[in-house]
C-alpha positions in Angstrom: 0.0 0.0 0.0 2.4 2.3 -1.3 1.3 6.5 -1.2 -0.8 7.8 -4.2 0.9 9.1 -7.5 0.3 13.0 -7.9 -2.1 12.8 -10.7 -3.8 10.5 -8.5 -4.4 12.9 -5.6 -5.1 15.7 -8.3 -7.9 13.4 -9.1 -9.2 12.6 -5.9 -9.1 16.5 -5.2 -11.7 16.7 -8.8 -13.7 14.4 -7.3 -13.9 16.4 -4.1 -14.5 19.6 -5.3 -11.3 20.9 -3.8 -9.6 23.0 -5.9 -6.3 24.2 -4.6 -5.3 27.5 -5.0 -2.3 29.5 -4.8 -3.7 32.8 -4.3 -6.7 34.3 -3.1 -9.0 35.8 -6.0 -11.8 36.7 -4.0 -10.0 38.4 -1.2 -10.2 36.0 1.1 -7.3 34.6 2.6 -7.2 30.4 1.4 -6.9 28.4 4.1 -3.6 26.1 4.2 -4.1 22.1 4.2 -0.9 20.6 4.4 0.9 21.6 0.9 -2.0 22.7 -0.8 -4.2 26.0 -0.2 -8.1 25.7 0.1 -10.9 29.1 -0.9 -13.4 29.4 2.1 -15.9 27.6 -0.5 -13.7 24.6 -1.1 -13.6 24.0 2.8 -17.3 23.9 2.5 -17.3 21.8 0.1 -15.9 19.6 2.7 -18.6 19.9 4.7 -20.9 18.6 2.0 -18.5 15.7 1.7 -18.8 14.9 5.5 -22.9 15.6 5.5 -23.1 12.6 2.0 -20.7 10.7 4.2 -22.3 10.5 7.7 -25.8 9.1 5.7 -24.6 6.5 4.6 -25.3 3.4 5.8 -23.0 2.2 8.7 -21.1 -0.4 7.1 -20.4 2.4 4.2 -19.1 4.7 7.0 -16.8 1.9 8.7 -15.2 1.4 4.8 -14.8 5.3 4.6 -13.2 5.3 8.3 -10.8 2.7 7.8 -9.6 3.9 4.7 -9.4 7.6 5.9 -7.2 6.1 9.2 -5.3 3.7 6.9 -4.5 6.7 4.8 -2.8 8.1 7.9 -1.1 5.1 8.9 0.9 4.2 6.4 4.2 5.1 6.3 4.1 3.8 9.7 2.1 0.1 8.8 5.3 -0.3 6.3 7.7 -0.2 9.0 5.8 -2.0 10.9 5.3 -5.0 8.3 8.8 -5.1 7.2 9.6 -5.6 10.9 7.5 -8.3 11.3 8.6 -9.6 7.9 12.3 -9.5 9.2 11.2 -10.9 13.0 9.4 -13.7 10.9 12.4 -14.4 8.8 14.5 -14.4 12.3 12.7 -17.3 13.8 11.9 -19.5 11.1 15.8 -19.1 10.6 16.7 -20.0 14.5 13.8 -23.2 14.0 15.8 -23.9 11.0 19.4 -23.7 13.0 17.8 -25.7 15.7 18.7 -23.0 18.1 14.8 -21.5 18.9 13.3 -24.4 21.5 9.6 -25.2 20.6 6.6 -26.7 22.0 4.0 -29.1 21.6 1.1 -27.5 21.3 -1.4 -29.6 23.1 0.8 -29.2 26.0 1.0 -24.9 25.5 -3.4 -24.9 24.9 -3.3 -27.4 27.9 -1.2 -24.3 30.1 -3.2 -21.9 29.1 -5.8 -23.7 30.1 -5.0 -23.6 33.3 -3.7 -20.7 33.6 -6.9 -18.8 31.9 -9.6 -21.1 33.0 -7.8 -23.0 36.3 -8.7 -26.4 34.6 
């Protein structure tokens, strides 16, 4: 899930109705939205967005949220994949050497067992 191409978050922003803008027209001062510069009437436009959003049916909204925090997340969900990836690698290595000790696992659900449930 690598980050979008520029054309593609020039699209997206054509969807939204967000037109950036460099300079203020109307004599309003554009509001700043990380890189980009948003009119008053663009931000509003947001509001639209979020007033379409919050109707939709729940499940729509959950795919909307999890995208949106995915969106946020990842830069950081790389790193944290290719850690695991390389932890992964680490132990199937050491199982492979001999050198990682294992268990059975009847014998680990059976301590857990107890140890969760006192059976």
């Amino acid at each position: 899930m690598g980050g979008e191409a520029p054309q593609d978050r020039v699209q997206v922003l054509r969807e939204l109705k967000l037109r950036p803008r460099r300079s203020s027209a109307d004599g309003q001062e554009p509001t700043s939205v990380g890189t980009m510069r948003y009119t008053p009437q663009a931000m509003m436009d947001t509001v639209t967005l979020l007033e379409h959003a919050l109707s939709l049916p729940e499940h729509e909204r959950a795919k909307i949220a999890a995208r949106l925090l995915e969106s946020l997340d990842e830069e950081t969900q790389s790193d944290v994949d290719a850690a695991w990836a390389a932890e992964i690698e680490r132990r199937c290595a050491a199982v492979d050497a001999g050198t990682l000790a294992t268990s059975d696992w009847n014998d680990v659900r059976a301590r857990i067992e107890r140890e969760i449930f006192g059976r």
